[in-house]
C-alpha positions as CSV (number, residue, x, y, z in Angstrom):
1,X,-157.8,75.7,-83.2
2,X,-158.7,73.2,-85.9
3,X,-162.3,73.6,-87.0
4,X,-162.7,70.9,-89.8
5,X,-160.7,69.1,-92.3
6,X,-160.6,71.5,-95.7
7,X,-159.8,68.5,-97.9
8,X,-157.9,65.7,-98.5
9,X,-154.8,65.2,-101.2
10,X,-152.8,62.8,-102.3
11,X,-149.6,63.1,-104.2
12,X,-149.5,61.6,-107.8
13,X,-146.3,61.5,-110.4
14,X,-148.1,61.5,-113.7
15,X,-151.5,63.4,-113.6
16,X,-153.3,62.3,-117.1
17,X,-152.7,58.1,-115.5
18,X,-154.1,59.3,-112.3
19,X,-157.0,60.9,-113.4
20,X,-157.4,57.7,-115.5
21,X,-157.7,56.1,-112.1
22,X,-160.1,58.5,-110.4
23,X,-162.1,59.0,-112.9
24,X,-162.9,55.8,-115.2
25,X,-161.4,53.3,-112.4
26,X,-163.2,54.5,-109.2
27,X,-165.5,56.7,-111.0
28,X,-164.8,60.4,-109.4
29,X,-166.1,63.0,-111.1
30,X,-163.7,66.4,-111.2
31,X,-165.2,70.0,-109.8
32,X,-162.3,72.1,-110.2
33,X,-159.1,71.7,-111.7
34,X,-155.9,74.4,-111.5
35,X,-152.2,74.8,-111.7
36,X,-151.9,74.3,-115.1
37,X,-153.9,70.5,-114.6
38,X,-151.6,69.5,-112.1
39,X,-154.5,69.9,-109.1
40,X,-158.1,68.1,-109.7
41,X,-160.4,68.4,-106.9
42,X,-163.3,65.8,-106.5
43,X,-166.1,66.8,-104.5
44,X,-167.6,63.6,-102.3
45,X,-170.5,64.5,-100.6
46,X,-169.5,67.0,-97.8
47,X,-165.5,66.5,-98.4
48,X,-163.7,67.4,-101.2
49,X,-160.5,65.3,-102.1
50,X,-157.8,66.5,-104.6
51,X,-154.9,64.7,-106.7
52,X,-151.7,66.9,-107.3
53,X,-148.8,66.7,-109.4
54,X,-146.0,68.5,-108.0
55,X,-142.9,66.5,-108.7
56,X,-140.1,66.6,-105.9
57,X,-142.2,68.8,-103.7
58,X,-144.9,66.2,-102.9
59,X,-144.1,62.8,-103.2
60,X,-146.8,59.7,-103.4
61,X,-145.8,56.6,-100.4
62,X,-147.4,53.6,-100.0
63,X,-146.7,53.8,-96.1
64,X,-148.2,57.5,-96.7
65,X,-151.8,58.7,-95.5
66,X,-155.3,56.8,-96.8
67,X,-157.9,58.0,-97.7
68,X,-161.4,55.8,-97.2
69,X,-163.7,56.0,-99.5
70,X,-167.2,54.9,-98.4
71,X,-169.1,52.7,-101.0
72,X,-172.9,50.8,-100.8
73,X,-171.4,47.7,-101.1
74,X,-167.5,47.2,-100.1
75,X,-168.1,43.0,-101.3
76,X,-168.9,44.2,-104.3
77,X,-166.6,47.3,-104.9
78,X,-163.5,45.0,-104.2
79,X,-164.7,42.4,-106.7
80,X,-164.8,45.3,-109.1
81,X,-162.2,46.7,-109.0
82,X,-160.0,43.2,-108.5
83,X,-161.2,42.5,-111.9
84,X,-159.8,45.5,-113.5
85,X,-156.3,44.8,-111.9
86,X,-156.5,47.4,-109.4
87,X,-153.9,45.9,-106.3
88,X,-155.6,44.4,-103.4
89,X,-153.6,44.6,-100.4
90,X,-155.5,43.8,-98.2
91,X,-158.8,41.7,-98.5
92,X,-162.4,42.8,-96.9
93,X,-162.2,42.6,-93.2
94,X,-164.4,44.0,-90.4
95,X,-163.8,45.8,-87.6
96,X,-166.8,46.4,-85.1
97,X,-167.4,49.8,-87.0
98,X,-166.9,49.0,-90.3
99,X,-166.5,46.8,-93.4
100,X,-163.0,47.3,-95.4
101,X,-160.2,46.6,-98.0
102,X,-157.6,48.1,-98.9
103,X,-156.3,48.9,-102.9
104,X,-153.8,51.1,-104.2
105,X,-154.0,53.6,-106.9
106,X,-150.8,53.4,-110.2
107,X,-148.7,55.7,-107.4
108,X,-149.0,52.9,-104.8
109,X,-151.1,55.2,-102.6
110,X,-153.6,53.1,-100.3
111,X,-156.9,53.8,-100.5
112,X,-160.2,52.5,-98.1
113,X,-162.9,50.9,-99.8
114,X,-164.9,51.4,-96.4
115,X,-168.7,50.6,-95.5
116,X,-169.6,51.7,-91.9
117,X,-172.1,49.6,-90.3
118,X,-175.6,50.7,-88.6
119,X,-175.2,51.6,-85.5
């Protein structure tokens, strides 16, 4: 039986342009890093969420899985990172949860820029 979700990873091709990305882009900070570099874990809050390196084994897709990140301010988050190039691909848009856009990373993985709403 499934008790909780141990982390989340997505698959990158080149780790040092990556962790450009995470790091100085969306501004993740890194808690544990191993195979040789190729694996950085970022812990958010409760979850942690990893980037990996792994050539043919683990492949990034932009029809893949998302991850959502959840941000203060999603209006403002998007503007952000719009300005720095980072691909929209999809604008801010509500649903009766939540507050979202989507962006990609350099891989082309899609990525939540998420807000959930009071309830």
């Amino acid at each position: 039986m499934i008790t909780e979700i141990a982390f989340t990873g997505t698959p990158v091709t080149d780790i040092k342009r990556a962790r450009a990305f995470y790091e100085d882009v969306l501004g993740l900070k890194p808690t544990m890093e191993s195979a040789g570099g190729m694996w950085v874990e970022y812990d958010i809050g409760p979850a942690t969420f990893g980037i990996g390196c792994y050539g043919e084994v683990w492949q990034p897709s932009p029809q893949g899985t998302c991850v959502a990140f959840e941000v203060d301010d999603p209006d403002a988050e998007i503007a952000r990172l719009k300005s720095l190039g980072v691909p929209v691909h999809m604008d801010l848009m509500d649903s009766p949860i939540c507050r979202f856009g989507i962006v990609s990373d350099p891989d082309g993985n899609k990525i939540l820029i998420h807000k959930r709403k009071a309830s």
